[in-house]
C-alpha positions as CSV (number, residue, x, y, z in Angstrom):
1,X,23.6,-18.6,-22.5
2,X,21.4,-21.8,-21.4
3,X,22.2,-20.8,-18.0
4,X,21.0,-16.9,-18.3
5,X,17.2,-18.5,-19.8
6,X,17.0,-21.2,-17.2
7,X,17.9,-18.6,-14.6
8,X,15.4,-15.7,-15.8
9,X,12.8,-18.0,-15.9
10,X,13.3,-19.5,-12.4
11,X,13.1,-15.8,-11.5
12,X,9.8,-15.1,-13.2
13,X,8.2,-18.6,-12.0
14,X,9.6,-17.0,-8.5
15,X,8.1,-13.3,-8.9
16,X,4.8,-14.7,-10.2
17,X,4.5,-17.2,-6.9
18,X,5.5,-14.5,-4.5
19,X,2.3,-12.1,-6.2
20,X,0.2,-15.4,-6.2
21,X,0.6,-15.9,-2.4
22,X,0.5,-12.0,-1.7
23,X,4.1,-11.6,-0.6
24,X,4.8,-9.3,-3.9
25,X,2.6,-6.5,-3.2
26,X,3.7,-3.6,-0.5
27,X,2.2,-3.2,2.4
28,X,1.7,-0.7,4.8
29,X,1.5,-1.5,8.9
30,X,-2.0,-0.2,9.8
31,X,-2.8,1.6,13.0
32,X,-4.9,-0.6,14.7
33,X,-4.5,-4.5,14.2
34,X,-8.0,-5.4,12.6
35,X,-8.4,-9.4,13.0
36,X,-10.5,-10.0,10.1
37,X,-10.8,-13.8,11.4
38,X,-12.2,-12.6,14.5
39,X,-14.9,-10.6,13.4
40,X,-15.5,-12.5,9.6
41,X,-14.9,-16.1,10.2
42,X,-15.4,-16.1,14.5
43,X,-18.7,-14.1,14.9
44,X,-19.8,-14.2,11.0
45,X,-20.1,-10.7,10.9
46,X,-20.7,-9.9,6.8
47,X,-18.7,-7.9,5.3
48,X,-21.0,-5.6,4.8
49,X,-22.0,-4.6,8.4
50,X,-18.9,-2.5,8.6
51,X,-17.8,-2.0,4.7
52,X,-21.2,0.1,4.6
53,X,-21.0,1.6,1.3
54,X,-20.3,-1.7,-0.1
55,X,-23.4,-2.4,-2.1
56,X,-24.1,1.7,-3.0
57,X,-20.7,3.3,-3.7
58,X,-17.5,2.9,-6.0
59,X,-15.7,2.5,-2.4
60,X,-16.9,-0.2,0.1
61,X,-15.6,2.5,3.0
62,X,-13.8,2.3,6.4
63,X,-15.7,1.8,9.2
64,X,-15.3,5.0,11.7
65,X,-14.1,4.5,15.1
66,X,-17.7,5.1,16.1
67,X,-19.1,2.2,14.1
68,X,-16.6,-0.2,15.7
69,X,-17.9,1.2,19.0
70,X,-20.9,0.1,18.7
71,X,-20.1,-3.6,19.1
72,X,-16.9,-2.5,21.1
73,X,-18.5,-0.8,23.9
74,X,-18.9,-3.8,25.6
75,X,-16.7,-6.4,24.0
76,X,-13.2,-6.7,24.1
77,X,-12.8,-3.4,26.0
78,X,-9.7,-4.5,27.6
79,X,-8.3,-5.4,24.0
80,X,-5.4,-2.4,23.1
81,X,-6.1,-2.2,20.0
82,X,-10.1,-2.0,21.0
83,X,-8.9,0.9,23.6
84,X,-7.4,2.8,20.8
85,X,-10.5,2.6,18.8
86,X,-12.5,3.6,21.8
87,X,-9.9,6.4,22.3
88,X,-10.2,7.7,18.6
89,X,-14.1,7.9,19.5
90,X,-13.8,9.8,22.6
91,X,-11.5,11.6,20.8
92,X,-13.7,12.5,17.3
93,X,-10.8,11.3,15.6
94,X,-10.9,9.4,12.6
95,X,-8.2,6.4,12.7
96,X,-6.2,7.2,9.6
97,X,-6.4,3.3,7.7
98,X,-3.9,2.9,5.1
99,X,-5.1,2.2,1.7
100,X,-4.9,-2.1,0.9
101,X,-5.9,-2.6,-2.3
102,X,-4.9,-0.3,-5.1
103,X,-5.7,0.4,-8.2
104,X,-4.1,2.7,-11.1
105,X,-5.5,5.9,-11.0
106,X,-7.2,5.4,-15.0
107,X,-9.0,2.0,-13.8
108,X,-12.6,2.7,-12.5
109,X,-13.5,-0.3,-9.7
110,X,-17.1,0.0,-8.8
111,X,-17.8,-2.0,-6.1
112,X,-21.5,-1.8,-5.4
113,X,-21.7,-3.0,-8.7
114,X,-19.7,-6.2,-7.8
115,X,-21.2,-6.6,-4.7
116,X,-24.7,-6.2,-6.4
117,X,-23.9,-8.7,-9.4
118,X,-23.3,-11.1,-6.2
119,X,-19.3,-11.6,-6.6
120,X,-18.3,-12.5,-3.6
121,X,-16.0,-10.4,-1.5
122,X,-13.6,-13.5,-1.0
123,X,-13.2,-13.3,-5.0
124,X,-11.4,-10.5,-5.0
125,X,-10.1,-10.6,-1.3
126,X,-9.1,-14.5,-1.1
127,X,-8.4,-15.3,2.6
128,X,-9.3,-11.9,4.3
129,X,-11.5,-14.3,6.4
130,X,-9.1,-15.8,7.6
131,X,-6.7,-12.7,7.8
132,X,-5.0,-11.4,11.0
133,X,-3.9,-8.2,9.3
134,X,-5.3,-6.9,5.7
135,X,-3.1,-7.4,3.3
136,X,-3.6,-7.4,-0.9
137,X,-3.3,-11.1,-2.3
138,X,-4.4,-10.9,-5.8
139,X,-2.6,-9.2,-8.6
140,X,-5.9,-7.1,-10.1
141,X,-4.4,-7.5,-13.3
142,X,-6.1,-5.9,-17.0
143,X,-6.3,-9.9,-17.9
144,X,-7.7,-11.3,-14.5
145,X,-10.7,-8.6,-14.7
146,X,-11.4,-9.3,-18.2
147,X,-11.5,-13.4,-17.5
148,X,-14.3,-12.4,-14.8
149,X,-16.5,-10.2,-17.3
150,X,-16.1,-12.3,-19.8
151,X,-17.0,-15.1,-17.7
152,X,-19.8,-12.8,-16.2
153,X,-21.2,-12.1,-19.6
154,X,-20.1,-8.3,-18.5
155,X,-19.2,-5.3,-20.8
156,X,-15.5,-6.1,-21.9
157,X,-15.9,-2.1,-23.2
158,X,-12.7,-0.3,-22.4
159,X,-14.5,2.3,-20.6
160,X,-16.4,-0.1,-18.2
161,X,-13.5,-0.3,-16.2
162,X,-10.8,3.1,-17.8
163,X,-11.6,6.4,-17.2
């Protein structure tokens, strides 16, 4: 019986270290290999430049293939993953970006209001700067959120955040 406790907790200090470090949560191979370090952390290129509804929607938003032209017209064109962005251009074609983070469907994640209240994007997204491929890294756990609004002095109301 001693056994069976140590072991099931040695497997929930294992599962809670695998979501901690971001190997617990799914993900999905995305059809162009964005290198978040490259354009965050190399040029310094806010997050906001290409996450344009950031700071006035509930979504930060995709950039289009025509947005990461604009930089990519003359940089990198030899890149394959740049041609297939210059492709879906050419094309009209939007590049169909798998979904990272994700939510239940009865929470409510606003982020210009976030992103107004000056919460950094590396709060919620540790180490995307640094990140060769998106991936999710944080749990967004009920109990996380309501350590941030409490700390925040924010509504704790259920329907701040529950639709």
């Amino acid at each position: 019986m001693r056994n069976a406790v140590a072991l099931s907790a040695l497997a929930s200090v294992i599962v809670f270290l695998s979501l901690a470090d971001g190997r617990g949560f799914a993900q999905s191979a995305q059809p162009v290999l964005f290198p978040h370090v490259v354009h965050v952390t190399g040029y310094r290129i806010d997050c906001r430049f290409c996450h344009i509804y950031a700071t006035r929607a509930n979504s930060a938003g995709i950039p289009s293939a025509e947005k990461c032209k604009v930089c990519h017209r003359v940089i990198a064109t030899g890149n394959p993953e740049v041609q297939k962005v210059i492709r879906a251009s050419k094309e009209r074609k939007a590049i169909a970006w798998n979904r990272v983070a994700k939510l239940p469907d009865h929470v409510y994640f606003p982020h210009h209001k976030m992103v107004n209240a000056g919460v950094p994007c590396l709060f919620c997204h540790p180490g995307i700067d640094r990140a060769t491929t998106a991936v999710q890294k944080r749990a967004f756990t009920m109990g996380w959120c309501m350590a941030c609004h409490r700390q925040r002095g924010v509504s704790i109301d259920c329907l701040t955040c529950h639709k």
